[in-house]
N, C-alpha and C positions, 0 to 999 in steps of 0.2 A: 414430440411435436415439432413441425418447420416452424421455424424462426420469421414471421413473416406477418408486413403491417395490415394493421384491420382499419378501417375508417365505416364510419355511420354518423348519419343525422337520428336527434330525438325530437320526434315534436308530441306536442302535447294542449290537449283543451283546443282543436280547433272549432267545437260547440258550433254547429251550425244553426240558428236559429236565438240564442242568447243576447245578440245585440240589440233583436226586436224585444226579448223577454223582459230584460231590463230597461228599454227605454217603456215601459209600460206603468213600470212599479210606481207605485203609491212612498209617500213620505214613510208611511210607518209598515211599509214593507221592509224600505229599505233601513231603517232601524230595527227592526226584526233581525235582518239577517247581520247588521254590525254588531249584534249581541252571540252571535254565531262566531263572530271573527272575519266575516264575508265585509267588507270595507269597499261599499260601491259610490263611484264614483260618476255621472251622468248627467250633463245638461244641456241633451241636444233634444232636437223633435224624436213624436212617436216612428217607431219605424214597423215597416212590414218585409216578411220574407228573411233576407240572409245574404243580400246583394254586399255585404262587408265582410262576413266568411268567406264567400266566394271569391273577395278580390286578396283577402289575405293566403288564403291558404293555395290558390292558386301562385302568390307569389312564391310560399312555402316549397312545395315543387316543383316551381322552376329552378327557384335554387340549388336545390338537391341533384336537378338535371346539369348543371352545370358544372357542379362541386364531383359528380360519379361518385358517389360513395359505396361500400359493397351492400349497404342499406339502409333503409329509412322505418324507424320504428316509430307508433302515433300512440302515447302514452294516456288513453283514453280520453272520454269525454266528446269521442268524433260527433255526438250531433246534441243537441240542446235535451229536445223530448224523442223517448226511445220509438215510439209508436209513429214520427212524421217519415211517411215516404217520401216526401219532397226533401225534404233534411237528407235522409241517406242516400235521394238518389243524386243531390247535387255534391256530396261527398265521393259517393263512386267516381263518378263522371271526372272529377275532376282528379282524382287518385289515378286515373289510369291515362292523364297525361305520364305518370314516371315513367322514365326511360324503361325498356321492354329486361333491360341487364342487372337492373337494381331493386332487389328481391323488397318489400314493402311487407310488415308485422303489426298486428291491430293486437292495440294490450284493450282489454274493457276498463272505463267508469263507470262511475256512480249512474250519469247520463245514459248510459248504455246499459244499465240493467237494475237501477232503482237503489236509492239509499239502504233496500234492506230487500234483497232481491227474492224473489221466488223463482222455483224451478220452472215456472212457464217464461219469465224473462231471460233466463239461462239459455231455457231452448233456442227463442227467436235468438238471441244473443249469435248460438252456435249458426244458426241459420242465414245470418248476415255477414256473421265477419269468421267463423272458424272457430276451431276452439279458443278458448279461453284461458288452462295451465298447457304452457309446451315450452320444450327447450328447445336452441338449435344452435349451428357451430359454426365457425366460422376460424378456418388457420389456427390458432392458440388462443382462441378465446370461446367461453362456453357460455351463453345467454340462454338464461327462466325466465319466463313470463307466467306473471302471478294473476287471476283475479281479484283484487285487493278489494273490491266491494265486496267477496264471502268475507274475508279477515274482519270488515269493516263490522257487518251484523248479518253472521250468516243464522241467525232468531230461526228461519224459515225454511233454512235446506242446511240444517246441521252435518249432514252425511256431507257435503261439499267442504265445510273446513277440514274433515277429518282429513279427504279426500288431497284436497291442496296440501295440508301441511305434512303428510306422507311422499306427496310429490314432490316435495322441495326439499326434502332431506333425499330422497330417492336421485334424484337430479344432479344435489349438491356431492355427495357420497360417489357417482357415477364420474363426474367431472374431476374429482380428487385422485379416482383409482386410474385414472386415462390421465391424467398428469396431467390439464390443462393450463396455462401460465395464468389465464387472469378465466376469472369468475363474476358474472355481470347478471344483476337481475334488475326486471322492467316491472313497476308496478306501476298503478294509478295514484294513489293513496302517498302521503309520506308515513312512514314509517312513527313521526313524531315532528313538532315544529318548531318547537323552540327547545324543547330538556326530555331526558330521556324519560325521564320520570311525570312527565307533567300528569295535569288530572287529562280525563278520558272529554274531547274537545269531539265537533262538525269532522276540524281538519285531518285528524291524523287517527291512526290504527287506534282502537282502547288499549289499555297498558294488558289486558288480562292475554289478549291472542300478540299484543306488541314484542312483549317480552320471550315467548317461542318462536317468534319470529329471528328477534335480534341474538338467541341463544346458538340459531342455526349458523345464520351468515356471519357471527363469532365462530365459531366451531370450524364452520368450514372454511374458512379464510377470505369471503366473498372481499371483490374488489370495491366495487360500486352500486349503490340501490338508485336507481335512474326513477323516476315519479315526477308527477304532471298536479295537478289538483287545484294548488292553490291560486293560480295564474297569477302567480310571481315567480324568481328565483329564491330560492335559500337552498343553504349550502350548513350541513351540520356533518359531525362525525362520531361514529361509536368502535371503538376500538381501532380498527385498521381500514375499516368499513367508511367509504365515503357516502354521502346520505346527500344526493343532488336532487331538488324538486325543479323543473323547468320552467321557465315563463312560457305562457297561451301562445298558441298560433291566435287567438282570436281574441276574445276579449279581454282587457286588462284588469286585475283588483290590484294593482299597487304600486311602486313606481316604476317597475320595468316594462317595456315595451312588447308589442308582440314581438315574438321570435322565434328563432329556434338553434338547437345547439348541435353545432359540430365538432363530432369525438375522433380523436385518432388512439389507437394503440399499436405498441408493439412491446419488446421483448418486456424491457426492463419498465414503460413508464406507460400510463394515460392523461391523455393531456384534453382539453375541451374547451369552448370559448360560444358563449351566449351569441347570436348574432341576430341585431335587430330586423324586423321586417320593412322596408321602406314603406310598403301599402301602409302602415300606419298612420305615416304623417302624413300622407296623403288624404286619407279618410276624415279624419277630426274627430269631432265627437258627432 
């Protein structure tokens, strides 16, 4: 393989439609979902539409246009509810500000194809944004993109976990025999939140599909799991394996700001660095 650097942005959760969904909720909604682990935060007026997405994630890609990266990956959750056409077409519209050179990659959420997805959400899924497991390359680096909502509770299209977790050893295996230097995979979901073992939570994979998962990217020496979900950062690690979740382009649950993260690699190291969005403090609550 050329010895030769890669740069990319991650963004993630820029949920178009969320900031109206939340300023909606009820007191014991929002203690429902802090029983969940979802820690909301909220005391502004009712809002309508998604005029705060808009100004965020448009910042999102200016950045990106300014930064040239070889690409810009959006770690699910692009619009609130999967079914609003106003939600995905203010997404497009604004996604096709990036520069015409800077290739753009939609990993699926929860958002985008339902806590416990069926094969008719999958379709429209394929319909909107492309498939859903694919890999692709870039100089010495080999990127999987996973749909982490089958991992999550594929109850309902069983043949789709077999389906993914063939691909990602197929992928992984493929990337090993081509001697790629670093191995990178995109998912929505974390892997896990706080311990590898924790009990089975909202936020991260169940241990039963977690633990096949973390057997592979052990196995195969994967560098980094890049994930979106929780709309904060954390940062864990399982053997060699670095386990990044990204803070929201759009609405926040905790103390980090919106933002998004810019990655550099090359031969020997990857390096990354959070970078907040200013539209945020500009917005308020």
């Amino acid at each position: 393989m050329n010895s030769m650097k890669v740069s990319f942005v991650q963004m993630a959760d820029p949920q178009f439609g969320m900031y109206s969904s939340i300023s909606k909720l009820s007191e014991s909604d929002i203690a429902e979902r802090r029983k969940r682990g979802i820690n909301i935060e909220y005391t502004g007026p009712v809002l309508e539409g998604f005029k705060k997405e808009t100004l965020l994630f448009t910042e999102a890609i200016e950045t990106a246009n300014e930064i040239l990266p070889d690409f810009v990956v959006v770690c699910g959750d692009m619009v609130h509810e999967a079914d609003s056409e106003d939600q995905l077409q203010e997404l497009m519209r604004i996604s096709r500000l990036l520069k015409e050179e800077i290739k753009l990659y939609w990993v699926a959420g929860n958002h985008d194809v339902g806590d416990r997805p069926t094969q008719t959400a999958l379709n429209e899924y394929k319909k909107r944004f492309g498939e859903y497991n694919y890999a692709f390359q870039e100089k010495n680096c080999y990127f999987i993109v996973i749909n982490s909502a089958i991992c999550y509770d594929p109850g309902l299209v069983l043949d789709e976990w077999d389906s993914l977790i063939s691909f990602l050893e197929m992928e992984l295996q493929t990337a090993v025999a081509s001697q790629y230097k670093h191995k990178i995979i995109f998912m929505h979901h974390p892997l896990y939140v706080n311990d590898i073992d924790e009990p089975d939570n909202y936020l991260g994979i169940p241990s039963e599909r977690r633990s096949k998962i973390i057997d592979l990217i052990t196995k195969y020496e994967v560098g980094v799991v890049f994930t979106g979900h929780l709309h904060r950062n954390n940062y864990k690690k399982v053997g060699s394996t670095e386990l990044i979740s990204t803070g929201p382009v759009g609405f926040p649950l905790g103390d980090d700001p919106s933002g998004i993260r810019i990655v550099q690699v090359n031969d020997g190291s990857l390096t990354h660095k959070y970078s907040p969005l200013n539209s945020q403090q500009r917005i308020g609550s």
